[in-house]
N, C-alpha and C positions, 0 to 999 in steps of 0.2 A: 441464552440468546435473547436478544434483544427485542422483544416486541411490537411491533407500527403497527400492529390492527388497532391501538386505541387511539392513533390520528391518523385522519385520514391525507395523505401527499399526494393524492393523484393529480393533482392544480400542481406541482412540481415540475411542470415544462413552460417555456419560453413559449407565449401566445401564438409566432408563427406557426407552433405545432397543430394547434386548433387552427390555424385560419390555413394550414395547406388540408388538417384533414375536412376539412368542411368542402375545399377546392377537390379533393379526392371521392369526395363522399356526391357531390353535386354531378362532377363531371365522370358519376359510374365505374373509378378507379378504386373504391376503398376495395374490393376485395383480388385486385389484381397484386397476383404471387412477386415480392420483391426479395434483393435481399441488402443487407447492410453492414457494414462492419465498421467494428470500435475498435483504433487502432493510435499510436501516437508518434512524433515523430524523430526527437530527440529527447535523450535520457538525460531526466537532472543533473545536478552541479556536472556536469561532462564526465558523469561514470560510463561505465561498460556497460551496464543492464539496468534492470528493473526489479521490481517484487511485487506480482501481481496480485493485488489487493482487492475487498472488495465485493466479491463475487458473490456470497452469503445473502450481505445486505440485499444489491440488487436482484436476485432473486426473489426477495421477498417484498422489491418492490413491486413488479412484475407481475407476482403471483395473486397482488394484494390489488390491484388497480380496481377502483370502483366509484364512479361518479355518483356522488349520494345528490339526494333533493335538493341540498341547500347548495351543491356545486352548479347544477343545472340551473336553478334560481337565480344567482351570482352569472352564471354566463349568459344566462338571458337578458340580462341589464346593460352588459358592458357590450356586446357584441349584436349583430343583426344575421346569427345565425337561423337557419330555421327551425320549425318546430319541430319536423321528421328528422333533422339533424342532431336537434338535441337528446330526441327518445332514444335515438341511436347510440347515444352517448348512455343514457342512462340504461342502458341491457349491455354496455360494454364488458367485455372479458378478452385478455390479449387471447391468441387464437394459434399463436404461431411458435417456432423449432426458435431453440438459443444453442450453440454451439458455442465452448470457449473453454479455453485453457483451466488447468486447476488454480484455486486460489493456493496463491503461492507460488506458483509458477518461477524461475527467473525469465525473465522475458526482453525482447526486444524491440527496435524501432520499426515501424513499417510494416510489421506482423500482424494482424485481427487479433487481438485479446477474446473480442466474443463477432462470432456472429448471428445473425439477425436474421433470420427466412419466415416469411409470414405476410398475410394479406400487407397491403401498403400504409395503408391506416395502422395498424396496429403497430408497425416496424416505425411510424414516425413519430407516433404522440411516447412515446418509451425514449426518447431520445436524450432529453436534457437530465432527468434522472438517474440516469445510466452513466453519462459523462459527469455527475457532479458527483457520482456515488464512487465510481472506480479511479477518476480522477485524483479526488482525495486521499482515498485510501491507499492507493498503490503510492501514492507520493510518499507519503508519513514513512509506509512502511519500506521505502527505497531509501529515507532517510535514517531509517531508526537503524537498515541492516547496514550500512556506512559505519554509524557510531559504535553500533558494536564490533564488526570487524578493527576500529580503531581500538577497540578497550583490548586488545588482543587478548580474550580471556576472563578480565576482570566484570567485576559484576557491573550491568545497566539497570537502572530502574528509571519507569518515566513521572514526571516530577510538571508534567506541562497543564494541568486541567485550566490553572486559574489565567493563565498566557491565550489558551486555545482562543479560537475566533467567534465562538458559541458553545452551548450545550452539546451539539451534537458533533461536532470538530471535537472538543474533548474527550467524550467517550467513543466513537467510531475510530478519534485516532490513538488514544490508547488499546485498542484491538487490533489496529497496525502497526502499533510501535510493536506489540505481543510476538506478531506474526514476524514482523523484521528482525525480531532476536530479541527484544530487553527482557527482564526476568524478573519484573513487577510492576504493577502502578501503582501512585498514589492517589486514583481517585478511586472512589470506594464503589459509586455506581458503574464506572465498567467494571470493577471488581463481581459484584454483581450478576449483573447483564452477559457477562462473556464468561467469567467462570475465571478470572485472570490471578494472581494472588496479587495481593495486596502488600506495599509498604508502608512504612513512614512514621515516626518517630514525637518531635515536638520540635515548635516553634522558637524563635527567639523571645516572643509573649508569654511563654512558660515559664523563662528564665526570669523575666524581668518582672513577674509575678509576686516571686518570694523574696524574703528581705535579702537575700544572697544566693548567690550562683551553689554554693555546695549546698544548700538547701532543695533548691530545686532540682539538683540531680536525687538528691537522696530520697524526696517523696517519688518521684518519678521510680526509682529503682524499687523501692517499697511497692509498688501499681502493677510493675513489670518488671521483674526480679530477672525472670527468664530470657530477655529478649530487650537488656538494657542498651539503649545506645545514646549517646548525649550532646548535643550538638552546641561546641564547645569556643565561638567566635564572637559570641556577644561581647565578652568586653574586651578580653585581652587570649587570644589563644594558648600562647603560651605561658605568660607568667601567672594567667586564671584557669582559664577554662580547662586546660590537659592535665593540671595539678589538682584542683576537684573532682573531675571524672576521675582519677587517681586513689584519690583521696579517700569516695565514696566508693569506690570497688574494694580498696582495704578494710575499710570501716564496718559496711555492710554485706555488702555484693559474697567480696569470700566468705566470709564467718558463715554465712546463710547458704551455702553450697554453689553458689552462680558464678559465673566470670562476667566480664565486662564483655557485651559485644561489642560497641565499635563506637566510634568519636565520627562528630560529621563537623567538617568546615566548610562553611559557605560562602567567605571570603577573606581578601588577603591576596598572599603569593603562594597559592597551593604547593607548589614543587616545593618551596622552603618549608612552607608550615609543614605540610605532613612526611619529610624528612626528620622535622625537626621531633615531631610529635610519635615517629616510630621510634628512635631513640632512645625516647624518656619511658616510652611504654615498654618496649626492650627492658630496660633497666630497670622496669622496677616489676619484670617477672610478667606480663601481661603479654608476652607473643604474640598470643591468640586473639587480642582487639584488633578488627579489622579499623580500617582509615575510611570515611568517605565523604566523597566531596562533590562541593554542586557549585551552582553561579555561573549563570551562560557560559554554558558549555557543548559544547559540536565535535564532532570529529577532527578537524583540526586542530582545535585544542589540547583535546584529549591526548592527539599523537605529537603535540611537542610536550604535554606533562611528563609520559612516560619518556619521551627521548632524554629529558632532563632528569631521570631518574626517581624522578616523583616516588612516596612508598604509598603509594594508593590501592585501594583492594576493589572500591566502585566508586559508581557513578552515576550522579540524579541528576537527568539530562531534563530540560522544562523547556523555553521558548524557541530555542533552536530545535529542535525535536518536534515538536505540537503544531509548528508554523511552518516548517522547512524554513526557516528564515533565507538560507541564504540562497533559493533555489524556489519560491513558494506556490508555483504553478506547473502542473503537468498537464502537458500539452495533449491531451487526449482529444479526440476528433470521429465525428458518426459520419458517414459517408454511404451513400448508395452503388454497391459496387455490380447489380443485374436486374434486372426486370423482364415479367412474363411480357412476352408480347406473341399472340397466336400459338398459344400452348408454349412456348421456346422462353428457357431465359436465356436474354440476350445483355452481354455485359456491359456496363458504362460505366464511363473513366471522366475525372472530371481535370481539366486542362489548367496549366497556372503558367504565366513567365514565369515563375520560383519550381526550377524542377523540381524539387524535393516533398513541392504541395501539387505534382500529379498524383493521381490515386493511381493503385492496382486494379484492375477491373478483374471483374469476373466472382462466382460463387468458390472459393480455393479452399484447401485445407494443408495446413501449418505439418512440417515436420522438422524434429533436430535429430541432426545429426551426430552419429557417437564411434568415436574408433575404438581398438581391442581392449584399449584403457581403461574404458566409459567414461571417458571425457570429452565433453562436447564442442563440435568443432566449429558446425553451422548451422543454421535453419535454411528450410527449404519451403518455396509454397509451390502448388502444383493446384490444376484447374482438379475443379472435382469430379470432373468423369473421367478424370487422369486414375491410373494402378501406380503406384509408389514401385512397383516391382518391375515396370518398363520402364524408369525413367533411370537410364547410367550417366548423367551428367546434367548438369547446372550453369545457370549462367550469373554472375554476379552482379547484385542488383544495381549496385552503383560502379562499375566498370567493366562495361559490356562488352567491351574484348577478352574478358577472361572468361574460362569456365573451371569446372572441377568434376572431377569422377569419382562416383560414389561407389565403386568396388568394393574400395576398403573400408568402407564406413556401415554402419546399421542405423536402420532409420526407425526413428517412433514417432507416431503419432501426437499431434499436441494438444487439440481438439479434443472436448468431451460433448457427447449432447446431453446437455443439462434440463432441458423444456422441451418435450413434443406435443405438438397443438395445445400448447399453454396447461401441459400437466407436467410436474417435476418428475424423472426418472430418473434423477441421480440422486446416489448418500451421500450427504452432506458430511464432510468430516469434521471432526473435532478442532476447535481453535488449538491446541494442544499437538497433533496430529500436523495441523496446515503448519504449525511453527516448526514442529522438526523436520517437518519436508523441505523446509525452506534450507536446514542447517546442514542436511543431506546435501544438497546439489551445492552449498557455496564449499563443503568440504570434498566433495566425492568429483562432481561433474563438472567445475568450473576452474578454469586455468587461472592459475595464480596471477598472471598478466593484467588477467581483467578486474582482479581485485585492486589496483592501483588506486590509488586517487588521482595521481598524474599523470598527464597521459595512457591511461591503459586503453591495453589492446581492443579491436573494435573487431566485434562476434559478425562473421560473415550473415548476410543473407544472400541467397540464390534464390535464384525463381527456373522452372525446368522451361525449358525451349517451346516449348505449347503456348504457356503463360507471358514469357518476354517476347515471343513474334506477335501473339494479342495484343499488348499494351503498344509496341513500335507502331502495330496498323491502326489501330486505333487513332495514338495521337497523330498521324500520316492522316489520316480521312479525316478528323478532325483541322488540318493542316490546309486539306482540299476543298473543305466546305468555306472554308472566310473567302 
């Protein structure tokens, strides 16, 4: 795991966060009971779900909050905070409950990913952290499980460090790329840091090193006898490069007990060249060299390679992957969904002409729904002094004449409490563990439908009758107040 005790991020929020807790903190509100929820509202490139990323990191951002001397020092300069405000600052420790889904999760629009219960101060300045941290990370990894559901099978490995947007986009989203399915990186520090296996081979500067391309495979095979693979497009693929990797596997490779792992092309007409190049490998007794290939590559690519029969075996996916290029912001959102007022939380919804930017009010907790199959049909949210065991029916969030009856279905919980009073009371699972959970529910609990990239089916939310007559009266009174 990745360590941030040796810098400190707590300056990681957007200034209005300090200048409402300061407004909280002046006007006798910092330690009035709120609550908050991170939640988002459409799922990238127009898939069906999500892969809830993320959660680890933020945790430990959380856990880790600590205004040192020289941040206090720094905020005494730029601001006309006071001084009782700042000390207050300086004995900071979050204080309050985090509720949310497992990392990994598949997830959906309009649902609380985590939420937030704790004095009002604590729930706000944790805010821009939490959406840059899950933001991120659930994105990559909502992009890396696309790619690989496109490889249908064949190997992914992530190939994106030197594309990424930073340091910390590189190796954070190579632990999302992990989590969304791919089955190595090549950068060595998440390797590292998350415990991930590592790939990667040599460059085209390898090649153009030695006075000749069978040269440089053949020191290369000498270094790494065991785990050859030769990246075979420098000059000419086929009338050079697959005829030296060839060459050198007869030469050295067999005599020496090794085969040849694999040949990498990184450009060209993939479909042609590695047709062309399984072939020649066929034929001259090498079955077993795997093909693989890279060069801005995404999930739609990938899925007309193979429609065209491409012989590819993997795939080193880099700035599509690392960026989300074609999809590069998840729309994650922190909102206040109750507040104590005279011992009561009392819910708050906040109002938009864009219905889909009303919030849900109230303090809820998430369930999906699962028929005899275990395949999941819906999520449901229900207020929290709601019993999941009175509620026989639902009303759909987005077409409120409908409902559904929950008879037949079994309900789980989606909710964990992760923080109470700012101490962790949950195990952390293994990045290894969150990855096969991940591969568990897209093979076990999710309908093929939703796997589409086109058009797929869209995963119901319901909300129970308690919770949609709440939100109606709400925006209604809010309606009556203008």
């Amino acid at each position: 795991m990745c360590n941030k005790e040796t810098r400190n991020i707590t300056l990681l929020m957007d200034y209005y966060e300090l200048t409402m807790a300061y407004g909280y903190f002046k006007n006798h509100k910092k330690d009035q009971l709120a609550v908050f929820d991170l939640f988002y509202r459409n799922n990238p490139d127009d898939a069906a779900y999500a892969i809830f990323c993320g959660l680890e990191d933020a945790i430990n951002y959380v856990l880790n909050i600590k205004f040192t001397d020289e941040d206090i020092e720094y905020l005494r300069k730029i601001s006309g905070f006071s001084e009782d405000f700042l000390e207050y600052l300086r004995n900071f420790k979050f204080k309050g409950d985090i509720y949310s889904f497992k990392e990994g999760n598949i997830v959906y629009p309009n649902e609380p990913l985590l939420t937030v219960v704790g004095p009002l101060v604590d729930c706000q300045i944790i805010e821009t952290a939490l959406l840059n941290i899950i933001n991120h990370e659930t994105l990559i990894a909502t992009k890396a499980n696309r790619i690989v559901i496109s490889a249908k099978g064949r190997g992914v490995s992530d190939f994106g460090a030197r594309r990424a947007h930073n340091i910390d986009s590189a190796l954070f989203g190579a632990r999302a790329s992990y989590i969304g399915g791919v089955d190595s990186t090549a950068t060595v520090l998440a390797g590292k840091y998350f415990d991930i296996p590592v790939s990667g081979t040599m460059a085209h500067s390898w090649v153009m090193s030695f006075e000749s391309e069978e040269k440089a495979f053949l020191e290369y095979a000498k270094l790494y006898p065991s785990s050859s693979v030769f990246l075979i497009d420098t000059y000419d693929v086929i009338n050079s490069g697959i005829v030296n990797a060839i060459k050198v596997a007869k030469v050295y490779l067999i005599p020496n007990g090794y085969r040849l792992k694999g040949v990498r092309i990184d450009s060209g007409d993939l479909a042609y060249l590695s047709k062309k190049c399984r072939k020649i490998l066929d034929q001259n007794g090498l079955n077993d060299c795997k093909i693989i290939v890279s060069n801005a590559l995404d999930e739609t690519k990938i899925t007309s390679l193979i429609e065209q029969g491409a012989k590819i075996d993997s795939f080193g996916v880099g700035e599509n992957l690392i960026t989300s290029k074609s999809n590069p912001v998840f729309g994650g959102v922190y909102k206040l969904v109750a507040l104590e007022e005279n011992g009561v939380l009392v819910p708050k919804i906040k109002i938009s002409e864009t219905y889909e930017k009303i919030t849900n009010p109230g303090f809820k907790k998430p369930y999906r729904l699962y028929n005899k199959d275990g395949k999941a049909l819906a999520d449901l949210l229900i207020l929290n002094d709601e019993d999941i065991n009175d509620i026989k029916e639902g009303v759909d969030s987005n077409r409120h004449w409908k409902t559904i009856s929950f008879s037949e279905f079994t309900p789980k919980p989606m909710h964990v409490k992760i923080i109470e009073k700012g101490k962790l009371i949950y195990n952390l699972p293994s990045i290894k563990d969150i990855k096969d959970y991940v591969r568990y529910q897209i093979d076990n609990e999710l309908w093929d439908e939703e796997k589409r990239f086109t058009f797929p089916h869209t995963h119901y939310l319901d909300f129970s009758k308690k919770l949609y007559t709440l939100k109606m009266e709400l925006i209604s009174n809010n309606k009556d107040e203008k």
